[in-house]
NUTI-247964 format. One record per residue (C-alpha): residue in one letter; x, y, z; chain; residue number from 1. Coordinates in Angstrom, 1 decimal. Layout:
<pts>
[pt 'a',[X,Y,Z],'A',NUM]
...
</pts>
This chain:
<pts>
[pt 'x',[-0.9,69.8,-8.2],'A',1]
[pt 'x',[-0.8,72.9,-11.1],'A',2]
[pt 'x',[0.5,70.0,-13.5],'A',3]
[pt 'x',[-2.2,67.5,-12.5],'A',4]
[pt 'x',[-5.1,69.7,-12.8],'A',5]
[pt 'x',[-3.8,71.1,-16.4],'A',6]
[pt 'x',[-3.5,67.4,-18.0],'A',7]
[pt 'x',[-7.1,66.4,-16.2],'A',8]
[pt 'x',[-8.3,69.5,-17.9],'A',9]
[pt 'x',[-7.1,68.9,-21.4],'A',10]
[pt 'x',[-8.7,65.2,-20.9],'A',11]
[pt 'x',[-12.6,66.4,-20.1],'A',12]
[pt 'x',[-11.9,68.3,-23.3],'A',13]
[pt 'x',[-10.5,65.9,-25.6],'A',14]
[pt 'x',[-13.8,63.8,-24.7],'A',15]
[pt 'x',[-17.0,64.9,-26.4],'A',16]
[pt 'x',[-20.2,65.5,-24.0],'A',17]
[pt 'x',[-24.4,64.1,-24.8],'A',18]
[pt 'x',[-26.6,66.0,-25.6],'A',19]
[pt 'x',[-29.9,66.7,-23.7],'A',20]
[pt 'x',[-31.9,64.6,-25.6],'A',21]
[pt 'x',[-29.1,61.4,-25.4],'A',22]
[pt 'x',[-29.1,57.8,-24.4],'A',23]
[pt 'x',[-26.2,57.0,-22.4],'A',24]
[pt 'x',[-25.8,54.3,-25.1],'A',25]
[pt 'x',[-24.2,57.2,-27.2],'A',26]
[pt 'x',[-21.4,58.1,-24.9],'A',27]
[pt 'x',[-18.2,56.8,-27.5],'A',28]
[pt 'x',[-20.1,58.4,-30.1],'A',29]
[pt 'x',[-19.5,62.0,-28.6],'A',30]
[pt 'x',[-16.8,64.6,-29.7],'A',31]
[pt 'x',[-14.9,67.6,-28.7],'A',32]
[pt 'x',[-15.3,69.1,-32.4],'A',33]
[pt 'x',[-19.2,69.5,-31.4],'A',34]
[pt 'x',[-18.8,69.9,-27.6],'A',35]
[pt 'x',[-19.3,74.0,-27.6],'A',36]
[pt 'x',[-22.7,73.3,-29.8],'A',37]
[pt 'x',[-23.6,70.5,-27.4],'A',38]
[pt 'x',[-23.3,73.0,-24.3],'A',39]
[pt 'x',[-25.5,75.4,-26.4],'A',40]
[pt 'x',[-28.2,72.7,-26.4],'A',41]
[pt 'x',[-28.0,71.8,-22.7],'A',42]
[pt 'x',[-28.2,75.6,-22.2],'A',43]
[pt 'x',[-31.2,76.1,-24.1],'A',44]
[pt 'x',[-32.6,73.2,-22.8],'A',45]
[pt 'x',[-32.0,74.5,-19.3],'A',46]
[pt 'x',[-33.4,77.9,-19.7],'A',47]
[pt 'x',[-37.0,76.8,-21.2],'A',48]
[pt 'x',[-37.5,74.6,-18.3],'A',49]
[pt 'x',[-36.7,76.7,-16.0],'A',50]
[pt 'x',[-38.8,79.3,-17.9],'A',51]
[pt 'x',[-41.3,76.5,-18.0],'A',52]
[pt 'x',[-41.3,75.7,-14.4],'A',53]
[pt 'x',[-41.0,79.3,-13.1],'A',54]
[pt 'x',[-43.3,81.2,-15.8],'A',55]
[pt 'x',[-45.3,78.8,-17.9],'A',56]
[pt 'x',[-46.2,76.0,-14.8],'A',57]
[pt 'x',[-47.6,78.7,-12.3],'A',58]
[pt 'x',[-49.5,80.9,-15.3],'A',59]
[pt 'x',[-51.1,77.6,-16.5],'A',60]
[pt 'x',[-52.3,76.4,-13.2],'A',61]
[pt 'x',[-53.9,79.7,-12.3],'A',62]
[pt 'x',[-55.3,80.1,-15.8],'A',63]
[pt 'x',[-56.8,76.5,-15.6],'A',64]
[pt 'x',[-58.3,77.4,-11.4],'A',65]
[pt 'x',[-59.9,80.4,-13.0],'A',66]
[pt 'x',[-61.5,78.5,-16.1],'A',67]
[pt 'x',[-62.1,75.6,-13.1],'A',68]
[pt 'x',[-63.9,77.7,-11.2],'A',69]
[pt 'x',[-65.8,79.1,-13.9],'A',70]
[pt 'x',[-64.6,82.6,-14.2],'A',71]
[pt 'x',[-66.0,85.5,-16.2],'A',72]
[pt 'x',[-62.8,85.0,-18.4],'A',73]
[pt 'x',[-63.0,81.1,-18.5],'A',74]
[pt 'x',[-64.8,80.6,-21.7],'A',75]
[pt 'x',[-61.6,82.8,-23.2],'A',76]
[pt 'x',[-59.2,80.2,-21.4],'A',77]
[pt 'x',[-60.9,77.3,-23.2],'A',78]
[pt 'x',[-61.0,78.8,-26.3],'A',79]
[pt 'x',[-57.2,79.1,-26.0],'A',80]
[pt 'x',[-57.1,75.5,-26.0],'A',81]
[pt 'x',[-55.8,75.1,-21.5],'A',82]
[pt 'x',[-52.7,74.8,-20.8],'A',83]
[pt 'x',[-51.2,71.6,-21.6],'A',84]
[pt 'x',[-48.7,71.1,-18.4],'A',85]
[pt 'x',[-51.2,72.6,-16.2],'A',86]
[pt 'x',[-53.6,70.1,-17.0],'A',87]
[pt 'x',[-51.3,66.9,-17.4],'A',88]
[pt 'x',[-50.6,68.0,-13.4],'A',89]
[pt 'x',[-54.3,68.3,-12.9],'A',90]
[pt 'x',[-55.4,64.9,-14.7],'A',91]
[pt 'x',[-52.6,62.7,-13.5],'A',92]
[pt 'x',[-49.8,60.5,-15.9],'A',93]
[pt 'x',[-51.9,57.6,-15.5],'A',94]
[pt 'x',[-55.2,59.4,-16.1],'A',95]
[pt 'x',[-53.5,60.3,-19.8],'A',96]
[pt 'x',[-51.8,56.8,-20.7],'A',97]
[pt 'x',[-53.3,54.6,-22.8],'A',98]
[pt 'x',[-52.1,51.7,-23.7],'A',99]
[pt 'x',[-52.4,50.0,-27.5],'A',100]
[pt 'x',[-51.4,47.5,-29.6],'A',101]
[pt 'x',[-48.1,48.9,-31.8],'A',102]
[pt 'x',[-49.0,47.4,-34.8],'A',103]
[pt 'x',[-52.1,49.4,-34.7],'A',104]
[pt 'x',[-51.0,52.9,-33.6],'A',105]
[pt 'x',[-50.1,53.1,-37.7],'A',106]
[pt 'x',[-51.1,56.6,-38.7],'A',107]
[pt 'x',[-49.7,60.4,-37.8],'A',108]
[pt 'x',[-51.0,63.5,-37.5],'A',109]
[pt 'x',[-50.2,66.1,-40.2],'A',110]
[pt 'x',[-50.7,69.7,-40.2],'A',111]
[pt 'x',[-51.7,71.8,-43.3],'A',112]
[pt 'x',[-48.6,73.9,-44.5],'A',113]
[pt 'x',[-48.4,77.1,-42.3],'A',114]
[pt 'x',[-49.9,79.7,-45.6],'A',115]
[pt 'x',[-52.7,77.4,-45.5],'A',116]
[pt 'x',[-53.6,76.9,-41.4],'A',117]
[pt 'x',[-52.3,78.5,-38.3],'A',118]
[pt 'x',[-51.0,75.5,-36.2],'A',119]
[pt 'x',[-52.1,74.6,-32.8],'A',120]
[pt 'x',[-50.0,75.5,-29.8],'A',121]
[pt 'x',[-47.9,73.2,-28.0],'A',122]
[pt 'x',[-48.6,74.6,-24.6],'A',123]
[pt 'x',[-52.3,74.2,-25.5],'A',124]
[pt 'x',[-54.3,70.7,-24.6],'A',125]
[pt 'x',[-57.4,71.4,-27.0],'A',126]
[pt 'x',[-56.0,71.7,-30.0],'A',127]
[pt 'x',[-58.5,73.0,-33.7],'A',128]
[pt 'x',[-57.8,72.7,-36.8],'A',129]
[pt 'x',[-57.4,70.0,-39.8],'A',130]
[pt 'x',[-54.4,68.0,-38.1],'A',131]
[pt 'x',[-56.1,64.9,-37.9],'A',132]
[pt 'x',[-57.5,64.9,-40.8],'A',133]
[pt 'x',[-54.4,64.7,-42.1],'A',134]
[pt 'x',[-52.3,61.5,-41.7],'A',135]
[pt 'x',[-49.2,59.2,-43.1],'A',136]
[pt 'x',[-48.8,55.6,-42.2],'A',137]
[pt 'x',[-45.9,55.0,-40.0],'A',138]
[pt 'x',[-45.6,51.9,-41.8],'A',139]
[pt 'x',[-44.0,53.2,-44.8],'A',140]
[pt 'x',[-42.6,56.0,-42.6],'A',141]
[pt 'x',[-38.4,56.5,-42.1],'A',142]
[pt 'x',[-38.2,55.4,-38.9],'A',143]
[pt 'x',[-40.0,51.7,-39.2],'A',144]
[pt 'x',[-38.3,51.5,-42.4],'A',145]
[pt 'x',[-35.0,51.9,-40.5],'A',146]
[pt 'x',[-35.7,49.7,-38.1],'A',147]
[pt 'x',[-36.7,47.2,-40.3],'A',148]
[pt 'x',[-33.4,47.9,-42.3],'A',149]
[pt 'x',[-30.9,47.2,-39.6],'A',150]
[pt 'x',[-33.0,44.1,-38.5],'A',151]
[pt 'x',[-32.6,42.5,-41.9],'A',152]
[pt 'x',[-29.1,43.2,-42.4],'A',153]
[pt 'x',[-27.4,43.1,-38.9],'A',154]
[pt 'x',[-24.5,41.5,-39.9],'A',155]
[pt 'x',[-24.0,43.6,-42.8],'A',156]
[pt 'x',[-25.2,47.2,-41.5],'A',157]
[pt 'x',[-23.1,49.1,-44.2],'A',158]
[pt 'x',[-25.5,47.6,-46.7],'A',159]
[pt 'x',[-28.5,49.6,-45.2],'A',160]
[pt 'x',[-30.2,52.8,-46.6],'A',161]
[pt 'x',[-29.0,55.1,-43.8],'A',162]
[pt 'x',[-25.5,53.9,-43.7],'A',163]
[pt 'x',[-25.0,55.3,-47.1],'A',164]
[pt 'x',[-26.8,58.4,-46.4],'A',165]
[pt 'x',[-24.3,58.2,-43.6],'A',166]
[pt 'x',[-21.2,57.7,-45.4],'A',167]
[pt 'x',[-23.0,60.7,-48.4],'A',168]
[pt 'x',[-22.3,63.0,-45.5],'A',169]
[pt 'x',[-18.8,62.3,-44.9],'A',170]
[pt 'x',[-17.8,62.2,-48.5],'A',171]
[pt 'x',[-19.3,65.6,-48.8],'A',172]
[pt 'x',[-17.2,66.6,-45.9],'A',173]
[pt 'x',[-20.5,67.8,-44.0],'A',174]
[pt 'x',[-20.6,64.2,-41.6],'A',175]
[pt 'x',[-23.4,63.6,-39.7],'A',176]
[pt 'x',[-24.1,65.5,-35.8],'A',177]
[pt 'x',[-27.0,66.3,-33.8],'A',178]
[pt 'x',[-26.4,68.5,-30.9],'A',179]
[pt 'x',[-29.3,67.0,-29.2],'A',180]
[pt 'x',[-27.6,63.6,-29.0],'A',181]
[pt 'x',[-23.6,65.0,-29.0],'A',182]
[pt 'x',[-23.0,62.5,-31.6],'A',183]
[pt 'x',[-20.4,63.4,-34.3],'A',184]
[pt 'x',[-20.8,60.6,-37.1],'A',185]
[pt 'x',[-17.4,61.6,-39.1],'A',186]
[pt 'x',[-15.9,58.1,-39.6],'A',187]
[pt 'x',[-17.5,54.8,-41.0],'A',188]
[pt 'x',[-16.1,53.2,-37.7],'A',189]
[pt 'x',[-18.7,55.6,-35.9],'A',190]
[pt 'x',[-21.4,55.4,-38.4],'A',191]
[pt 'x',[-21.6,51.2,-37.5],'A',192]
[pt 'x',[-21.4,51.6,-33.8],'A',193]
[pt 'x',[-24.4,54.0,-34.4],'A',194]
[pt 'x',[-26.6,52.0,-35.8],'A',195]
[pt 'x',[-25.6,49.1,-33.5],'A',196]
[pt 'x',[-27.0,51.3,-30.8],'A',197]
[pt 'x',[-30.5,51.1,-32.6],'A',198]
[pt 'x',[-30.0,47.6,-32.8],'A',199]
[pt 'x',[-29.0,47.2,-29.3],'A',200]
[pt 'x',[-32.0,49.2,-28.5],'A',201]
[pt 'x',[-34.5,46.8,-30.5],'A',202]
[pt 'x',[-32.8,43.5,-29.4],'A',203]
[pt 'x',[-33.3,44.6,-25.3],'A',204]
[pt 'x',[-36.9,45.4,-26.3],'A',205]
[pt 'x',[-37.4,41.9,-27.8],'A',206]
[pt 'x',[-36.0,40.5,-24.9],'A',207]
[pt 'x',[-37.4,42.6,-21.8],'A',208]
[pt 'x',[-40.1,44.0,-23.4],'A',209]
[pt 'x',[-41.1,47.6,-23.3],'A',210]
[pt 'x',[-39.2,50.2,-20.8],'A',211]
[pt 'x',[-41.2,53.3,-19.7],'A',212]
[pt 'x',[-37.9,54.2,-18.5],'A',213]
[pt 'x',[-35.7,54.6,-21.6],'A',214]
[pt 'x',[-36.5,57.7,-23.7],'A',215]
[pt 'x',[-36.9,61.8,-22.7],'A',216]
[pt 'x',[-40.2,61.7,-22.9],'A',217]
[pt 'x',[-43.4,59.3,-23.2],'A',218]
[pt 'x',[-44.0,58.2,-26.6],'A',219]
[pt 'x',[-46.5,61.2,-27.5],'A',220]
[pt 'x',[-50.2,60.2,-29.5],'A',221]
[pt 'x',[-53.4,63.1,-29.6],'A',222]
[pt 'x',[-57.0,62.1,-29.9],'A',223]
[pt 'x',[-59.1,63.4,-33.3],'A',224]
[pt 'x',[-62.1,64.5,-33.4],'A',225]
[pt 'x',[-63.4,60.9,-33.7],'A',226]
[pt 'x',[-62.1,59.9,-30.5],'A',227]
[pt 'x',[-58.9,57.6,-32.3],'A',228]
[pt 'x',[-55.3,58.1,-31.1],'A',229]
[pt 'x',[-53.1,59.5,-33.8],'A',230]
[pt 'x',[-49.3,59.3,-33.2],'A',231]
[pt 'x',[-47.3,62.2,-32.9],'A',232]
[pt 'x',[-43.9,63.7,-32.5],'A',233]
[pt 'x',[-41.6,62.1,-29.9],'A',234]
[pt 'x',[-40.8,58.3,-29.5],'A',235]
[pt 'x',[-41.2,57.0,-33.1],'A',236]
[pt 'x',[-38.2,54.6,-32.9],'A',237]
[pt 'x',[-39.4,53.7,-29.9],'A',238]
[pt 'x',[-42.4,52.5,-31.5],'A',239]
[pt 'x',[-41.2,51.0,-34.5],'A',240]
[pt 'x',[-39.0,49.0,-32.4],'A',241]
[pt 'x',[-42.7,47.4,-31.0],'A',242]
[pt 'x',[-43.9,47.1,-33.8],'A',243]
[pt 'x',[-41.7,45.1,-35.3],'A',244]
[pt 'x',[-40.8,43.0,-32.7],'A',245]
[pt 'x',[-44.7,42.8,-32.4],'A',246]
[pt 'x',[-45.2,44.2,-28.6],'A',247]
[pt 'x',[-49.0,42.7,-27.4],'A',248]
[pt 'x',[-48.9,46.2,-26.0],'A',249]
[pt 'x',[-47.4,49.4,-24.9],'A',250]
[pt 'x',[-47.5,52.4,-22.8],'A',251]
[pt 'x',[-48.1,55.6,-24.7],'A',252]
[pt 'x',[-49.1,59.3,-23.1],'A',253]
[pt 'x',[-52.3,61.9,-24.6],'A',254]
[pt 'x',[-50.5,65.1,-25.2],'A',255]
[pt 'x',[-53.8,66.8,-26.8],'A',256]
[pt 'x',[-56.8,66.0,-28.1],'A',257]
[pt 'x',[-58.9,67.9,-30.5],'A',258]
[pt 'x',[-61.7,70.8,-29.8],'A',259]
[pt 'x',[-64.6,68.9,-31.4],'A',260]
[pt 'x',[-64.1,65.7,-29.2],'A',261]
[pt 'x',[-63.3,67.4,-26.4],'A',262]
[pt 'x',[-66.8,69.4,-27.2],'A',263]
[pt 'x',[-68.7,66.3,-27.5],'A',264]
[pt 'x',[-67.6,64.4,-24.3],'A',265]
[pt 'x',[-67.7,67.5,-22.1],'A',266]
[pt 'x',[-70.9,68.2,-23.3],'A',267]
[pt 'x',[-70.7,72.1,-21.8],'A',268]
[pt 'x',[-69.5,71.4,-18.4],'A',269]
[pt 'x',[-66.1,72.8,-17.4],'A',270]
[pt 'x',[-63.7,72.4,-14.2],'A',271]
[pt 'x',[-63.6,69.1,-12.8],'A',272]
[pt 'x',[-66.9,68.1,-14.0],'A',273]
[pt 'x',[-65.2,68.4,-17.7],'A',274]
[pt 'x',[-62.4,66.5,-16.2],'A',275]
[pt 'x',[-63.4,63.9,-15.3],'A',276]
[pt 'x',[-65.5,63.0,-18.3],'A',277]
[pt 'x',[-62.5,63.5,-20.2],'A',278]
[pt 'x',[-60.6,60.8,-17.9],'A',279]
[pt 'x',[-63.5,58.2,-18.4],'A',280]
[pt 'x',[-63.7,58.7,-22.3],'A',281]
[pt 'x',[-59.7,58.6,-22.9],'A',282]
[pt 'x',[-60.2,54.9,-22.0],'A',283]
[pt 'x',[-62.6,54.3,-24.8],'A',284]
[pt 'x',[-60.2,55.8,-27.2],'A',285]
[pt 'x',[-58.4,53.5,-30.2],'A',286]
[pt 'x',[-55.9,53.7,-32.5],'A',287]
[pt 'x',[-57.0,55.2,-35.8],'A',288]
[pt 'x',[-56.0,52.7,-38.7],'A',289]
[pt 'x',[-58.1,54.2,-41.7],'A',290]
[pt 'x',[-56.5,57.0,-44.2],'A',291]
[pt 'x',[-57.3,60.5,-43.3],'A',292]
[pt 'x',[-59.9,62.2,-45.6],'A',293]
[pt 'x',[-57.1,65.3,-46.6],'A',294]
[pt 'x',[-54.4,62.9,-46.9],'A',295]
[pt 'x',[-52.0,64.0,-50.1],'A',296]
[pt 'x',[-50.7,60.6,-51.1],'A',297]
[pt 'x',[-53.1,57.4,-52.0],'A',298]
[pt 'x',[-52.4,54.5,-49.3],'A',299]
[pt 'x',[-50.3,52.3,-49.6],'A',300]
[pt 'x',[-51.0,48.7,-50.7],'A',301]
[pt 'x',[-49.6,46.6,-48.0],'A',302]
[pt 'x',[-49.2,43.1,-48.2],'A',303]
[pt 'x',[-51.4,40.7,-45.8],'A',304]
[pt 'x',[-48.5,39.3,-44.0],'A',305]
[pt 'x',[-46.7,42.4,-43.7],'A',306]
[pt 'x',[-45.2,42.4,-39.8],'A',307]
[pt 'x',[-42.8,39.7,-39.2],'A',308]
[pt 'x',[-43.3,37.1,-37.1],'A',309]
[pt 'x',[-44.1,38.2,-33.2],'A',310]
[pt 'x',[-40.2,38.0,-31.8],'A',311]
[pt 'x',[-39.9,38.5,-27.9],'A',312]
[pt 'x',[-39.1,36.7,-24.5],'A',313]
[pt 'x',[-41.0,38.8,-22.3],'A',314]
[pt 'x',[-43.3,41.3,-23.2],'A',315]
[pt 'x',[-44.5,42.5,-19.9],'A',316]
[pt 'x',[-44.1,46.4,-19.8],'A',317]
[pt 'x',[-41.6,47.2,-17.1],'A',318]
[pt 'x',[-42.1,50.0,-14.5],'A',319]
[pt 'x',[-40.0,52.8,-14.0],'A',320]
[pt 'x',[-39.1,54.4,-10.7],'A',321]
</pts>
């Protein structure tokens, strides 16, 4: 019994773990030589949800009842921006997803170096500052670039741009990991069954159409001051995959919106009278396709026919349960 429990011990630890943050796509991509790193990450993980749902969640929700029932202090609580989970509860998922055309949801919010502008909180819903005034076009960007890449060459992957920076790692003896996923990308072998994943990933989509299901978290967008959707962080591959397969549509989730829109549809109201105006204008809401007045870089020139031809059996978005 002693004997049998030793060997099934040294064989969880010869095997590698995921990450938090991992598809279960990923699982022969894992390794022992990261495993301690990867427990880190589920640990951390772990403790700011729990910190999340015990401290954050219940501070939130009595902050946003106070500013609801309009408080002395509730003008303070707005200017803080609300909390964000607080009011996500409050509003409803479906109340805060939109759903857009891919191939217009093209440009990202960038914020101003930190010396220059204090950056908006991620616990906060309102959210001021020059952010969206700010953007790059995803078109250009790294991850529909990569996309694109392993698209084109799918039957010669080791030809692609992040193969090579791939293969720079290894040769540098610093290969590839990201404790997130619990991937360890220390062999060429590994490196190809990698980026099959992303193809794997793209293929399904063109096939099925768009899962709500696969991913951590909803592909995240904010609303400018103009009332566009911006993309932000989380779910970029996700949406490049659309894009170039050339989804009619897909789901993605508000995760702020900025103070001067916010100001203009609430027109002074608060609690659920602010609410609720906010739920009917978040329907009106497009994607924002135009350059951003602060950008850095001149735009791109694109070419007419730059997305590929539409490439899918069944687009129809798929629920999740």
């Amino acid at each position: 019994m002693y004997a049998f429990g030793k060997e099934r011990h040294k064989a969880i630890h010869a095997q590698g773990m995921l990450g938090p943050g991992a598809d279960a796509a990923f699982t022969a991509l894992t390794s022992p030589e990261i495993r301690q790193r990867v427990r880190i990450a589920h640990l951390t993980h772990r403790w700011r949800d729990a910190l999340q749902q015990s401290v954050g969640l219940p501070l939130g929700r009595f902050a946003l009842q106070r500013w609801a029932e309009h408080r002395t202090e509730s003008r303070y609580i707005e200017a803080f921006g609300l909390s964000r989970h607080a009011l996500e509860e409050e509003l409803g998922s479906t109340a805060l997803t939109l759903h857009v055309d891919p191939r217009k949801l093209i440009r990202i919010a960038v914020h101003a170096p930190r010396h220059l502008e204090k950056r908006p909180s991620s616990l906060a819903f309102i959210w001021d500052g020059s952010w969206d005034l700010r953007r790059e076009d995803l078109r250009v960007g790294t991850r529909y670039r990569l996309i694109s890449e392993l698209d084109e060459n799918r039957d010669h992957l080791e030809r692609t741009e992040r193969y090579k920076d791939l293969m720079d790692c290894i040769e540098r003896g610093e290969p590839w990991a990201s404790h997130q996923q619990g991937v360890l990308l220390d062999t060429p072998e590994k490196i190809l069954d990698y980026l099959r994943v992303y193809l794997h990933f793209l293929d399904d989509m063109a096939a099925n159409g768009y899962d709500p299901a696969r991913g951590k978290d909803p592909i995240g967008v904010a609303i400018s001051r103009e009332g566009r959707i911006l993309k932000i962080n989380r779910g970029l591959h996700r949406l490049a995959m659309a894009q170039r397969i050339g989804l009619p549509s897909i789901p993605v989730r508000v995760r702020c919106v900025h103070r001067i829109w916010w100001d203009r549809v609430t027109r002074g109201a608060s609690g659920v009278a602010a609410m609720e105006q906010v739920r009917e204008a978040l329907q009106q809401c497009v994607p924002e396709e135009a350059p951003g007045p602060l950008d850095e870089d001149p735009p791109p020139i694109l070419p007419d026919d730059f997305w590929p031809p539409v490439r899918f059996r069944d687009a129809r978005p798929r629920c999740s349960h």
